[in-house]
gemmi code that builds the backbone of each chain (N, CA, C; Angstrom):
import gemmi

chains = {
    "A": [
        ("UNK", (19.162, 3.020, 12.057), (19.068, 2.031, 13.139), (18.130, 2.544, 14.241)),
        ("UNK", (16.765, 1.948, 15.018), (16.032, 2.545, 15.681), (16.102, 1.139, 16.483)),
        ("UNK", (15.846, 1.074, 18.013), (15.771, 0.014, 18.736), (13.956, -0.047, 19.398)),
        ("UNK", (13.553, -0.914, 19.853), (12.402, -0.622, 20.248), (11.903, 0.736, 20.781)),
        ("UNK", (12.509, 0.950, 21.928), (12.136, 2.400, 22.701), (11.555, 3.256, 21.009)),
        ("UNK", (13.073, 3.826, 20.273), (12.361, 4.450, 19.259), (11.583, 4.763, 18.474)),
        ("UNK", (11.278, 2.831, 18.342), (10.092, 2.308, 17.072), (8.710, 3.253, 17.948)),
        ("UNK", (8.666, 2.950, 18.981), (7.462, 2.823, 20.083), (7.087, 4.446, 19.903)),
        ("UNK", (7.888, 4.869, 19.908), (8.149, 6.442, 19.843), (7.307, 6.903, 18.570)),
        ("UNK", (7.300, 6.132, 17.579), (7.272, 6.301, 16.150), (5.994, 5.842, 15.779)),
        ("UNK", (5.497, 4.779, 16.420), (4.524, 4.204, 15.945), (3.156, 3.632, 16.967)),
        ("UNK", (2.247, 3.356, 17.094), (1.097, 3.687, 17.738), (0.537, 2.514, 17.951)),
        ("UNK", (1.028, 1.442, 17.419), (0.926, -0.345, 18.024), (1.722, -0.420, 19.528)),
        ("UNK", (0.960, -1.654, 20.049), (1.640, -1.772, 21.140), (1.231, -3.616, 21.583)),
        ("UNK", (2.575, -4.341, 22.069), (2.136, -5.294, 22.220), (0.506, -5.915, 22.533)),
        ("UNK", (0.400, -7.168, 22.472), (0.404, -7.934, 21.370), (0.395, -7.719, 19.991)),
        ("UNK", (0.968, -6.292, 19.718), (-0.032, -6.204, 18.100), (1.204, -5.279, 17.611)),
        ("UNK", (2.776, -5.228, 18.300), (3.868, -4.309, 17.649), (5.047, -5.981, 16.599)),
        ("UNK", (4.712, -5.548, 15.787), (5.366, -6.163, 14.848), (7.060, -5.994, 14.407)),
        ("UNK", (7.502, -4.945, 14.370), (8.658, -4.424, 13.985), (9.797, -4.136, 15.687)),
        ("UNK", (10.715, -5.301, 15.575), (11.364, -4.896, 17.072), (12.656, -4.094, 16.699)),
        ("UNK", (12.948, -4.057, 15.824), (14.355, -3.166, 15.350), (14.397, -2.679, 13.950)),
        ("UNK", (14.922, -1.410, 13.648), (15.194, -1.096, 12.379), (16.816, -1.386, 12.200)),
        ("UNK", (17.334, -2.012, 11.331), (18.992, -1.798, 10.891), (19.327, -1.205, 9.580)),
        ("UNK", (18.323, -0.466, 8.686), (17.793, 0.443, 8.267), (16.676, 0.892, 7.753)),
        ("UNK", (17.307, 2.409, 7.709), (16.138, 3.185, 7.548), (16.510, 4.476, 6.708)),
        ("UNK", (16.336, 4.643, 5.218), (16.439, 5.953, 4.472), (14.651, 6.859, 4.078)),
        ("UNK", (14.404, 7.810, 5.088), (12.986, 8.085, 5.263), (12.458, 8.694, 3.745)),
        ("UNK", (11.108, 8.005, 3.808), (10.511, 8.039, 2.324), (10.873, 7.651, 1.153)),
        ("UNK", (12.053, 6.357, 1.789), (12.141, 5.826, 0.554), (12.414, 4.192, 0.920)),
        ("UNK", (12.993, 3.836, 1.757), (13.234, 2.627, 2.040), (13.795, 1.866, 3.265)),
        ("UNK", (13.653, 0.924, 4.266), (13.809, 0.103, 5.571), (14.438, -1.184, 5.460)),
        ("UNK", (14.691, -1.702, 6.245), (14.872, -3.037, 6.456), (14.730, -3.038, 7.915)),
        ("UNK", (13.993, -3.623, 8.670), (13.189, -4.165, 10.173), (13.319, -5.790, 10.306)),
        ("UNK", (13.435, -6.301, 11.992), (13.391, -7.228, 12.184), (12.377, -7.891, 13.421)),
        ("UNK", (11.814, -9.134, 13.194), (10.955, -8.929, 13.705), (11.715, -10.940, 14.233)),
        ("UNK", (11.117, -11.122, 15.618), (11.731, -12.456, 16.214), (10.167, -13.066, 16.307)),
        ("UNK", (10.488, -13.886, 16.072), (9.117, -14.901, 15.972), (8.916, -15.664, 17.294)),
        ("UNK", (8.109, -15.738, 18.172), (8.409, -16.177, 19.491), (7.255, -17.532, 19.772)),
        ("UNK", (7.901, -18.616, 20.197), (6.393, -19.414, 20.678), (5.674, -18.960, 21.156)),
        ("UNK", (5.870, -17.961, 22.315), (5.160, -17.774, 23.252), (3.830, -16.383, 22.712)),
        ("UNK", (4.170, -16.144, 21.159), (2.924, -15.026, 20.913), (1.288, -15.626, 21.305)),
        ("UNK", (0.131, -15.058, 21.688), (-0.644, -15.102, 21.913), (-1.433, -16.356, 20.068)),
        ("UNK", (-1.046, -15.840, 19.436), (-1.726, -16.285, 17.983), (-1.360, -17.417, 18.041)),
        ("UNK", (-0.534, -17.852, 18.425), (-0.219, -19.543, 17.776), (-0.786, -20.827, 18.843)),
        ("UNK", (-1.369, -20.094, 19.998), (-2.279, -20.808, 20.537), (-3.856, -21.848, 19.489)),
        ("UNK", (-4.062, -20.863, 18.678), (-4.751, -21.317, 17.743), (-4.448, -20.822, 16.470)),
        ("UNK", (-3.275, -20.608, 15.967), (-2.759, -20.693, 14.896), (-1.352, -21.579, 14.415)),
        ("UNK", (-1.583, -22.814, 14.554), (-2.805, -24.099, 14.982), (-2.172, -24.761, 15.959)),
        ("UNK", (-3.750, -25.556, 16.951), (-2.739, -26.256, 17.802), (-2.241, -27.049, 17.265)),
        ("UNK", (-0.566, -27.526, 18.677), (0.353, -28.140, 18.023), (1.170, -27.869, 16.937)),
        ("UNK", (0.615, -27.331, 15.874), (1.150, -26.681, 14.862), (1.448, -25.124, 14.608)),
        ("UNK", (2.781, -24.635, 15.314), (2.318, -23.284, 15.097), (2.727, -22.576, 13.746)),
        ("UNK", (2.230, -22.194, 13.253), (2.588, -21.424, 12.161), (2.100, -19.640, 12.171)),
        ("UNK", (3.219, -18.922, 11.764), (2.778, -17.391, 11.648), (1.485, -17.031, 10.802)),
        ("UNK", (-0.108, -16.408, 11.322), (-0.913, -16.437, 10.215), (-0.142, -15.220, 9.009)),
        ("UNK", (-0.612, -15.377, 7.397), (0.102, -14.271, 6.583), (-0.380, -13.074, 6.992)),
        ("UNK", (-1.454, -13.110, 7.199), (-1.850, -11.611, 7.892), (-1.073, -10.776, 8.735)),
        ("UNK", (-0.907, -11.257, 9.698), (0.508, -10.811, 10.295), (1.660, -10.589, 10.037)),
        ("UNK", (2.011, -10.964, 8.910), (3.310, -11.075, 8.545), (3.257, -9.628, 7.796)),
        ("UNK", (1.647, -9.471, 7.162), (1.364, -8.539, 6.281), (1.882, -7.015, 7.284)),
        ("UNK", (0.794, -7.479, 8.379), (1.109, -6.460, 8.982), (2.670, -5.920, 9.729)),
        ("UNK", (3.113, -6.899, 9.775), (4.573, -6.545, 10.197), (5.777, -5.586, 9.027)),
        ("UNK", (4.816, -6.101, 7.927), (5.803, -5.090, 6.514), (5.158, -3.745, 6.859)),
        ("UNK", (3.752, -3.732, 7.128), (2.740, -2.275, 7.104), (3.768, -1.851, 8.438)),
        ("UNK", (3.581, -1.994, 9.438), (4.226, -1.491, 10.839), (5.477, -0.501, 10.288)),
        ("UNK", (6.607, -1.695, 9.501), (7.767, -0.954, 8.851), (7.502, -0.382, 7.709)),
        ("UNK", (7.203, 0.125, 6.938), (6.471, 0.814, 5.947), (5.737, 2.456, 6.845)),
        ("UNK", (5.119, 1.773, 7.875), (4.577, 3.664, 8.331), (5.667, 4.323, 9.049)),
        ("UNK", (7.318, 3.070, 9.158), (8.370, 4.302, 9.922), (8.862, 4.727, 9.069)),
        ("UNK", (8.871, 3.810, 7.490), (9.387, 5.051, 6.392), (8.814, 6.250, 5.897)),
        ("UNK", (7.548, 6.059, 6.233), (6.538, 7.475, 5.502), (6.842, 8.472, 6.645)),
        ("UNK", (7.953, 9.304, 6.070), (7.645, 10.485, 7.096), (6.998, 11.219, 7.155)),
        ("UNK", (5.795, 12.076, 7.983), (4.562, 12.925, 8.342), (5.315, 13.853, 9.408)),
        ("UNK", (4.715, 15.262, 8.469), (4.486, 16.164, 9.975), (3.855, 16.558, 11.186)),
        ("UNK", (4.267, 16.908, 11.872), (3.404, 16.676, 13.188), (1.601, 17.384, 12.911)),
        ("UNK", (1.725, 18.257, 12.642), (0.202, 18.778, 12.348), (0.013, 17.680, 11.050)),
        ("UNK", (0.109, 16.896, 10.184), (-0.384, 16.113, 9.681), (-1.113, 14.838, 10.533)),
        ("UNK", (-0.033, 14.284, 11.304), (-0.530, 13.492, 12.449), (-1.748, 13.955, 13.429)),
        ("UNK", (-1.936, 15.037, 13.650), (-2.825, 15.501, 14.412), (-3.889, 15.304, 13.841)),
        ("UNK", (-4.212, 15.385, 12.297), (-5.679, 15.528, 11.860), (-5.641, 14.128, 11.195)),
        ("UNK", (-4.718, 13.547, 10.764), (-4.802, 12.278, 9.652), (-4.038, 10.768, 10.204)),
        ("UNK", (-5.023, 10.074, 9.747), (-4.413, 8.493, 10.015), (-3.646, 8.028, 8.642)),
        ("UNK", (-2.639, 7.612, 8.890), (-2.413, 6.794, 7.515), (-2.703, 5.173, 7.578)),
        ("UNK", (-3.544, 4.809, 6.587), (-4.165, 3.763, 6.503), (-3.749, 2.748, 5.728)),
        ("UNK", (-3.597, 1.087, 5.840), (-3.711, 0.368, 4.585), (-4.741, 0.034, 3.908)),
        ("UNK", (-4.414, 0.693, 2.277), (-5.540, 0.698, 1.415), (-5.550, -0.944, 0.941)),
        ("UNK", (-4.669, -1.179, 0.169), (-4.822, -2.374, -0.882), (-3.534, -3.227, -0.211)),
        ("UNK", (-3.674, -4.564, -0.694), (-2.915, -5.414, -0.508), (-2.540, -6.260, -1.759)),
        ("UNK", (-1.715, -6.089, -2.228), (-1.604, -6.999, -3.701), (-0.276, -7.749, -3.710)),
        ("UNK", (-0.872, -9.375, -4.129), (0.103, -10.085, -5.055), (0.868, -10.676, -3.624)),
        ("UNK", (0.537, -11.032, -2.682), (1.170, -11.262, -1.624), (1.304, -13.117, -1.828)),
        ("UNK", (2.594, -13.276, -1.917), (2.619, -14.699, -1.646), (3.028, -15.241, -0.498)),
        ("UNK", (3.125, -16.226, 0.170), (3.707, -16.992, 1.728), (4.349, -17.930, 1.213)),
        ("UNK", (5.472, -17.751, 0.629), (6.399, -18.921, -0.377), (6.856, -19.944, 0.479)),
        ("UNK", (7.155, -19.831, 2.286), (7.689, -20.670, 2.775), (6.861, -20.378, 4.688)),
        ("UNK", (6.059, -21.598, 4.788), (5.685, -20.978, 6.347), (6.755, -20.377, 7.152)),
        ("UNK", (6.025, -19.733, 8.218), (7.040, -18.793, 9.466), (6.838, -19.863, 10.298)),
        ("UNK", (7.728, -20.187, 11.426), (7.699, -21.082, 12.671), (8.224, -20.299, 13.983)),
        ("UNK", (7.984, -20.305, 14.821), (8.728, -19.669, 16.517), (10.033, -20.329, 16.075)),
        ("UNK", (10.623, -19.352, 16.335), (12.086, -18.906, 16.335), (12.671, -18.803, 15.019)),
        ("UNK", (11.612, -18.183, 13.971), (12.102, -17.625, 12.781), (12.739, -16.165, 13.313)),
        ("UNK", (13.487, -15.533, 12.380), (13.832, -14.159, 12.746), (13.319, -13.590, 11.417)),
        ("UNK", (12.308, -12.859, 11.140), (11.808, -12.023, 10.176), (12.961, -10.815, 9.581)),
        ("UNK", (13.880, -10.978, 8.115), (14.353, -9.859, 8.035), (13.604, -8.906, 6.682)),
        ("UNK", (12.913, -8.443, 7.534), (11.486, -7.229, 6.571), (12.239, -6.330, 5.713)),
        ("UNK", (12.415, -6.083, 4.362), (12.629, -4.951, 3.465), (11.396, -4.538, 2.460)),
        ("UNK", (11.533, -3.314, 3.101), (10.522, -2.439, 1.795), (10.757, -1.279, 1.432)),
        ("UNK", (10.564, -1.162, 0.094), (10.998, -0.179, -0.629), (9.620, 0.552, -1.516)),
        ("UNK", (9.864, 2.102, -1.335), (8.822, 2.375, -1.711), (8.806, 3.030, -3.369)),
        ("UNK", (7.576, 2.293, -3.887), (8.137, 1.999, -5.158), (6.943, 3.444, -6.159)),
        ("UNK", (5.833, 3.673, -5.529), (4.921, 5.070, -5.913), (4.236, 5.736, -4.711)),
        ("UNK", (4.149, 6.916, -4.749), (3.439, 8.087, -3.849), (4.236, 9.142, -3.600)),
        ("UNK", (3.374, 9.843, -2.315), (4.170, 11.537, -2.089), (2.578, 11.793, -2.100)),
        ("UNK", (2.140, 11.552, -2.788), (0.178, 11.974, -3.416), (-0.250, 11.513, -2.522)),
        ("UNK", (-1.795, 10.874, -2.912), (-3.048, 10.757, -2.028), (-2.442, 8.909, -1.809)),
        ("UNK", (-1.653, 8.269, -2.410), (-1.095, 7.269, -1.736), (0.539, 6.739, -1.938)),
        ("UNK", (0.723, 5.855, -0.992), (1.674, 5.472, -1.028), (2.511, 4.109, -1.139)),
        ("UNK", (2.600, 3.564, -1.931), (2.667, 2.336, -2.444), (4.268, 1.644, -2.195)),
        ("UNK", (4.828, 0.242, -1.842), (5.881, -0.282, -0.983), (5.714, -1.967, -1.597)),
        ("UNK", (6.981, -2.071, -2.376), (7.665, -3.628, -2.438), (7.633, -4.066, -1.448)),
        ("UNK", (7.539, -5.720, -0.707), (7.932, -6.054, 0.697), (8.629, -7.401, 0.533)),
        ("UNK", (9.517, -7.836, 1.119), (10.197, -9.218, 1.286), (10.724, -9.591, 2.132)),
        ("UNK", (9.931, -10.630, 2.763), (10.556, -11.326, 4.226), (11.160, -12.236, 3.857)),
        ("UNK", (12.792, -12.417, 5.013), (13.311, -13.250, 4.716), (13.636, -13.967, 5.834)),
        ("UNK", (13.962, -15.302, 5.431), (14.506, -15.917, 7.227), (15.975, -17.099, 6.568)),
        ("UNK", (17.242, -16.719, 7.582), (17.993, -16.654, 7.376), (18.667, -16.778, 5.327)),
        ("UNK", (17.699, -15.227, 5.197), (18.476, -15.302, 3.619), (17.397, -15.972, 2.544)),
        ("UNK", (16.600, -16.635, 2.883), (15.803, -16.930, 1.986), (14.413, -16.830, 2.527)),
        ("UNK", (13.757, -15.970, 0.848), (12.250, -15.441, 0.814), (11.292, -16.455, 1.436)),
        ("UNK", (10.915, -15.745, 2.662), (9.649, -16.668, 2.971), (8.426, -16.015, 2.952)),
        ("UNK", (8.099, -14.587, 2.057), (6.975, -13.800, 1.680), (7.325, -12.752, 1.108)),
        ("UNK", (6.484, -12.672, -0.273), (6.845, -11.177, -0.319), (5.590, -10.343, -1.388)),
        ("UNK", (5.249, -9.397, -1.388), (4.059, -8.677, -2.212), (4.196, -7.344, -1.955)),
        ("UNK", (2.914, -6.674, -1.668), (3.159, -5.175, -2.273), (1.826, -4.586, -1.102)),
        ("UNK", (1.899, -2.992, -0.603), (0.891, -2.628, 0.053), (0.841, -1.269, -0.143)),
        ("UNK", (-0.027, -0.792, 0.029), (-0.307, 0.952, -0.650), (-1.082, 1.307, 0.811)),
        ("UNK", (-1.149, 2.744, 0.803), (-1.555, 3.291, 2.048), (-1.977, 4.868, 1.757)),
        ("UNK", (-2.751, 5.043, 2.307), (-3.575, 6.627, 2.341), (-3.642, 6.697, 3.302)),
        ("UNK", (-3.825, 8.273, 3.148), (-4.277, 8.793, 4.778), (-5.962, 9.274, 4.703)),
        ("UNK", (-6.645, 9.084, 5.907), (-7.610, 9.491, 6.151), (-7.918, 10.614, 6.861)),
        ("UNK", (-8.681, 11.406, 6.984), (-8.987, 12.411, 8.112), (-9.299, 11.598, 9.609)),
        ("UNK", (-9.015, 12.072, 10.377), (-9.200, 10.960, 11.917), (-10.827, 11.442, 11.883)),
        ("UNK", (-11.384, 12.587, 11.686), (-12.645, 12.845, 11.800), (-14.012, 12.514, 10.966)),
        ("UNK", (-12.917, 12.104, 10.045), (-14.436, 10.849, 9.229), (-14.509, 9.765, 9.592)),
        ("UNK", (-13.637, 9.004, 10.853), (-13.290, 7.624, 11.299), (-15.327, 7.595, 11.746)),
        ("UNK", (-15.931, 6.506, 11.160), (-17.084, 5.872, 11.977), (-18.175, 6.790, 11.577)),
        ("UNK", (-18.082, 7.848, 9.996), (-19.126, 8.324, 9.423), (-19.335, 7.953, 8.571)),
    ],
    "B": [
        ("UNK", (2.474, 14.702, -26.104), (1.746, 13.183, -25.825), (0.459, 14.058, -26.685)),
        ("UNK", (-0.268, 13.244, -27.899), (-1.555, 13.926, -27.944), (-2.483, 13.134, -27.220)),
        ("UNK", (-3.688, 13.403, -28.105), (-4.815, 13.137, -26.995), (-5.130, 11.744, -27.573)),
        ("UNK", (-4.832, 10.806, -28.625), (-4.963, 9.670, -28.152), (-4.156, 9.247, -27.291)),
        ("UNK", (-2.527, 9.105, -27.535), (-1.467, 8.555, -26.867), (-2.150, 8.555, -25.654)),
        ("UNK", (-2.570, 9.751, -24.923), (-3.095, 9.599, -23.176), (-3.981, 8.453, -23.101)),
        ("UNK", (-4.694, 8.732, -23.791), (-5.699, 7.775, -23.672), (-5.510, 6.368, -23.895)),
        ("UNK", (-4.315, 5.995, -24.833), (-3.720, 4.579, -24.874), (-2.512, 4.470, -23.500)),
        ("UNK", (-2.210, 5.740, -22.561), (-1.830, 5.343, -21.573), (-2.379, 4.891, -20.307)),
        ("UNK", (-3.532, 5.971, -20.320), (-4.384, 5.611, -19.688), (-5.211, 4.103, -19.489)),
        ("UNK", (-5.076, 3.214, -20.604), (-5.712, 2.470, -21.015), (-4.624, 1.331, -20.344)),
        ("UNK", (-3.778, 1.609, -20.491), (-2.464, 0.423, -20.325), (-2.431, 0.412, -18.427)),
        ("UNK", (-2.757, 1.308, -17.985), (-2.578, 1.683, -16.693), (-3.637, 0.893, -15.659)),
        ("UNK", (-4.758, 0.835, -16.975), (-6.081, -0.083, -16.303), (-5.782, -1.072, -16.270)),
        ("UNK", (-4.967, -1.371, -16.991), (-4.869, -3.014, -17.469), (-3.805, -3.442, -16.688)),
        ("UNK", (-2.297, -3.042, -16.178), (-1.120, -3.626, -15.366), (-1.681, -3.291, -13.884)),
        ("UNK", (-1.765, -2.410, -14.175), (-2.287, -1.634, -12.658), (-3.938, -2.380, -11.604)),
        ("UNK", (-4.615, -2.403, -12.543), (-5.672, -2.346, -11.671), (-6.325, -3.003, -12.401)),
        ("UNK", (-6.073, -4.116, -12.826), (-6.466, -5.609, -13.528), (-7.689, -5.560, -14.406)),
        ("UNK", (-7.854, -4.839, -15.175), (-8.902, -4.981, -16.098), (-8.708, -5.201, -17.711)),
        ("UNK", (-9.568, -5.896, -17.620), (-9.303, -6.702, -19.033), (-9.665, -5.882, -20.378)),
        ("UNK", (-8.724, -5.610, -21.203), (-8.577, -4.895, -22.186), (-9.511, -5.127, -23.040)),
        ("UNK", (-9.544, -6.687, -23.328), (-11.206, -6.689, -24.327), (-12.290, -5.910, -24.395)),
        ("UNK", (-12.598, -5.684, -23.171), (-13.553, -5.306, -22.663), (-14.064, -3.483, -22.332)),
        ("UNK", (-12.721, -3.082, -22.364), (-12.182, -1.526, -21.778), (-12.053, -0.856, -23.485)),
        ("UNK", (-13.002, -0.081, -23.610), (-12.842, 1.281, -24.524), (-13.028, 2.173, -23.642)),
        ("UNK", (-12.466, 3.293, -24.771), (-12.398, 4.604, -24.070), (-13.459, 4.932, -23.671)),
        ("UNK", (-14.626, 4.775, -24.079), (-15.786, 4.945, -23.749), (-16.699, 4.336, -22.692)),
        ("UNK", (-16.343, 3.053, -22.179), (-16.639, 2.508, -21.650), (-16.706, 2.692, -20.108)),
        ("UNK", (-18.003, 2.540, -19.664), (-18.226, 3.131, -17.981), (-17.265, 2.172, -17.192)),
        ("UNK", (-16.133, 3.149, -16.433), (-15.623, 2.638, -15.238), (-15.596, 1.871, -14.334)),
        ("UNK", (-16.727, 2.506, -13.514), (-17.317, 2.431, -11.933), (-19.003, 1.110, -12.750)),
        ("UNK", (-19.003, 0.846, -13.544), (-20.688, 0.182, -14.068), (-20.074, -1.198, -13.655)),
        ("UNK", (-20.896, -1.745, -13.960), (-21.578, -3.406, -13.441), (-20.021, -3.926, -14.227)),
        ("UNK", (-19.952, -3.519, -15.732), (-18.666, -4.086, -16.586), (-17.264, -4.183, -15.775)),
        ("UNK", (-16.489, -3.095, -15.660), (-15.500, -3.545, -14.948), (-15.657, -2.781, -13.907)),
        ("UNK", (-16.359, -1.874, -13.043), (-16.355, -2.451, -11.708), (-15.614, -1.934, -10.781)),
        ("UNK", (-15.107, -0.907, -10.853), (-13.857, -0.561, -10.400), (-14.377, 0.402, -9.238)),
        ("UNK", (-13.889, 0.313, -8.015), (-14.643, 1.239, -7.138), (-13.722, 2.558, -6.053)),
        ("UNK", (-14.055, 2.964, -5.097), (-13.231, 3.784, -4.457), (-11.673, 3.775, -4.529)),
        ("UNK", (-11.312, 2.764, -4.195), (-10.143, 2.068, -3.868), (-9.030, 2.306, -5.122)),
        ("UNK", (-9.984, 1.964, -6.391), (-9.314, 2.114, -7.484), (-8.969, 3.848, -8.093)),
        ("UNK", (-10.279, 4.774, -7.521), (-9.817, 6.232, -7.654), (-8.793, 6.515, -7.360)),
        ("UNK", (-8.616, 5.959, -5.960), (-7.291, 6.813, -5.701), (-5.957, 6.638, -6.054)),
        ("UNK", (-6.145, 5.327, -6.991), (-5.205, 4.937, -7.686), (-4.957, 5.646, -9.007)),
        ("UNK", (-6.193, 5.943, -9.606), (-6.282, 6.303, -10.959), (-6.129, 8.045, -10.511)),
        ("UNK", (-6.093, 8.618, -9.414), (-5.399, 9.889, -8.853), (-4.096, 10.437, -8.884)),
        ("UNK", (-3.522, 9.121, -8.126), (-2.270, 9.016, -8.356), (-1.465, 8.994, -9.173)),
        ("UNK", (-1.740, 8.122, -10.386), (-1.517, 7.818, -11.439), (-1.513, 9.456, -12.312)),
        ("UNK", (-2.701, 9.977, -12.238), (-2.530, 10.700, -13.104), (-1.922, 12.262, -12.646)),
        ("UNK", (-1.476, 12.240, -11.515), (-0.758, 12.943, -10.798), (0.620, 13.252, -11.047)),
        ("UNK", (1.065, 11.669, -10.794), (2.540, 11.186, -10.940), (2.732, 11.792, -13.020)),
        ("UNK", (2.118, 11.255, -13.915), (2.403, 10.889, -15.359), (1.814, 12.494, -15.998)),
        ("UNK", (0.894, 12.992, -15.362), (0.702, 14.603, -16.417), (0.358, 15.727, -15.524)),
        ("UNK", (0.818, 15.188, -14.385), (0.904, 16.532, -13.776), (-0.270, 17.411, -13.217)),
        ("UNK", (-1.301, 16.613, -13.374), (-2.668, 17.154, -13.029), (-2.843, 16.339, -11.576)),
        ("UNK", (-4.005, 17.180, -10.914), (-4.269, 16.934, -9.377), (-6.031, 16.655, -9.883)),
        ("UNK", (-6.392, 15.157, -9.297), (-7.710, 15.082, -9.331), (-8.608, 14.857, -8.074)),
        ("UNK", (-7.538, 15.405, -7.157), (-8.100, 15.267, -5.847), (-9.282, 16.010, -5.339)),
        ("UNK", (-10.278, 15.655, -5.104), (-11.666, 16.363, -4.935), (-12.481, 16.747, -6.030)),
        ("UNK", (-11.932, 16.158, -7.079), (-12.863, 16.063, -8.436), (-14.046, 15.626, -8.509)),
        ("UNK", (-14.892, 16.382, -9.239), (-16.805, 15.658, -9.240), (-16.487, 14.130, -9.941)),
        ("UNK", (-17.417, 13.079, -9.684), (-17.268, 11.903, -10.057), (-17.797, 11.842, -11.375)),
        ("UNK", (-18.438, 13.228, -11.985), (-18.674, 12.569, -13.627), (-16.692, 12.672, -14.606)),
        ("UNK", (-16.338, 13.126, -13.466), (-14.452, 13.258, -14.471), (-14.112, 11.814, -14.948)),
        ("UNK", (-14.553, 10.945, -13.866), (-13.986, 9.641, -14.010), (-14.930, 8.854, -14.545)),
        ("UNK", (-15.441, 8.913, -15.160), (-16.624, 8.204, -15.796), (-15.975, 7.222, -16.738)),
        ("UNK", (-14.877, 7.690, -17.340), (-14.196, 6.736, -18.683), (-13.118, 6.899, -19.147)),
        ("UNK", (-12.545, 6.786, -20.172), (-10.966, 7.598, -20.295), (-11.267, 8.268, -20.859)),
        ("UNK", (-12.778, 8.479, -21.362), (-12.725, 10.022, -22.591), (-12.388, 11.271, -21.819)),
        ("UNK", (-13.674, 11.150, -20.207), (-13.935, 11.908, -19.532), (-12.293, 12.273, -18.764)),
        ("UNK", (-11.394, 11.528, -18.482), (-10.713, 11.473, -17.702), (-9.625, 12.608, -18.504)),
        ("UNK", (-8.987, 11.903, -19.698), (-8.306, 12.387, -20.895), (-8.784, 14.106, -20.664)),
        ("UNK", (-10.003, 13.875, -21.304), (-10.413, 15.413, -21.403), (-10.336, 16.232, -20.109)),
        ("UNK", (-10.405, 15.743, -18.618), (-10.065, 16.678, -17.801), (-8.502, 17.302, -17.778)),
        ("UNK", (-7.600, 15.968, -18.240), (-6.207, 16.185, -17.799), (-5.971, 17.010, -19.100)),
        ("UNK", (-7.023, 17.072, -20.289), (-6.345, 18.039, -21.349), (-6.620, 19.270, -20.880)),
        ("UNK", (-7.782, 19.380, -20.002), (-8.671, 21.042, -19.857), (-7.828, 21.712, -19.000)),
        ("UNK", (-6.577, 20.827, -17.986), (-6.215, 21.422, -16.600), (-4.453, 21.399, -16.736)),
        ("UNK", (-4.506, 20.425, -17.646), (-2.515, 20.585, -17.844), (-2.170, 22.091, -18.097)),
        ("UNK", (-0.655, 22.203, -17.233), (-0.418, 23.546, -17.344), (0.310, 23.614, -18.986)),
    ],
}
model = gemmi.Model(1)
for chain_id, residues in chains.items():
    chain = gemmi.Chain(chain_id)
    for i, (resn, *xyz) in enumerate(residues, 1):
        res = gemmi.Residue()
        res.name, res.seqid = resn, gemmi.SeqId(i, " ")
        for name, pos in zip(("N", "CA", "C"), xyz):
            atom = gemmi.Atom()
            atom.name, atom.element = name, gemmi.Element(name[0])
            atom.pos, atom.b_iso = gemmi.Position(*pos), 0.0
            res.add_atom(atom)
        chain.add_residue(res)
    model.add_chain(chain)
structure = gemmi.Structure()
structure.add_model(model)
structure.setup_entities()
């Protein structure tokens, strides 16, 4: 169980762009469940669309990635030299749009890595039934090849 | 596992994994070429992979290793403990 303060602690997003507002679990390097509140008032649904707001999937994507980098646990001198990145995105469906005042309940489970990546089941649900779910893998980079 | 079996695992791995069409995929057949295409993204998959299944590390490997499954096969035969 991690509440914001913690997440914040943990992770290197920061509003407009923190996805994950609570963990209600968390078994590290292997699997989460995060929740995320869908709000009218986010900046995106101004034009995602007017009148019509709907969550873009991208976001949603990123809200599994957000919970996914509090399961990968890293050591601190790892963090110092390396980013962990999303590599691939596969098989992602949006089975049911998101609307303001959905409550996102995010599970992912990580299904290959420890190696040069790390690969994670994902399934959003809103009250109980799948409204997305696919798969995301992640590497780390050196921070010092960023922009060579 | 001999040294085909790898190579028919290897082969199966292209195909669920990292979508390439079996018709098309012999052992011999260039990787990374115009045919299937497969680029960075997919190394580090085919790293992993062969990390996780025989125990070999191809991390920082010269790029003629991955040239095909002959090349690939034959590294993980030259380096298995």
């Amino acid at each position: 169980m991690m509440n914001i303060f913690e997440i914040s602690e943990k992770i290197a997003q920061r509003p407009p762009f923190q996805m994950i507002e609570k963990v209600v679990e968390l078994v590290p390097n292997e699997s989460a469940v995060g929740i995320k509140n869908v709000s009218v008032n986010e900046p995106y649904f101004m034009g995602h669309f007017p009148g019509t707001p709907i969550m873009p999937g991208v976001l949603i994507c990123e809200a599994c990635a957000q919970l996914c980098s509090l399961v990968i646990e890293k050591p601190a001198e790892d963090l110092e030299k390396n980013l962990y990145v999303l590599l691939k995105i596969d098989g992602f469906k949006f089975v049911k749009p998101v609307i303001p005042g959905d409550q996102l309940e995010i599970s992912v489970n990580k299904t290959k890595g420890g190696g040069v990546i790390v690969g994670f089941d994902c399934v959003v649900k809103v009250n109980g039934n799948v409204h997305a779910k696919g798969s995301l893998t992640f590497t780390s980079i050196p921070k010092e090849s960023l922009g060579k | 596992m001999n040294n085909e079996e790898m190579k028919q695992k290897l082969k199966e791995f292209f195909m669920s994994d990292l979508g390439v069409d079996g018709d098309v995929l012999n052992f011999d057949t260039p990787l990374f070429g115009d045919e299937i295409g497969l680029d960075s993204v997919d190394s580090l998959e085919i790293i992993s992979f062969v990390d996780d299944n025989f125990g070999v590390s191809m991390t920082g490997v010269g790029k003629e290793h991955f040239q095909s499954i002959d090349t690939i096969a034959a590294f993980i035969e030259n380096n298995k403990a």
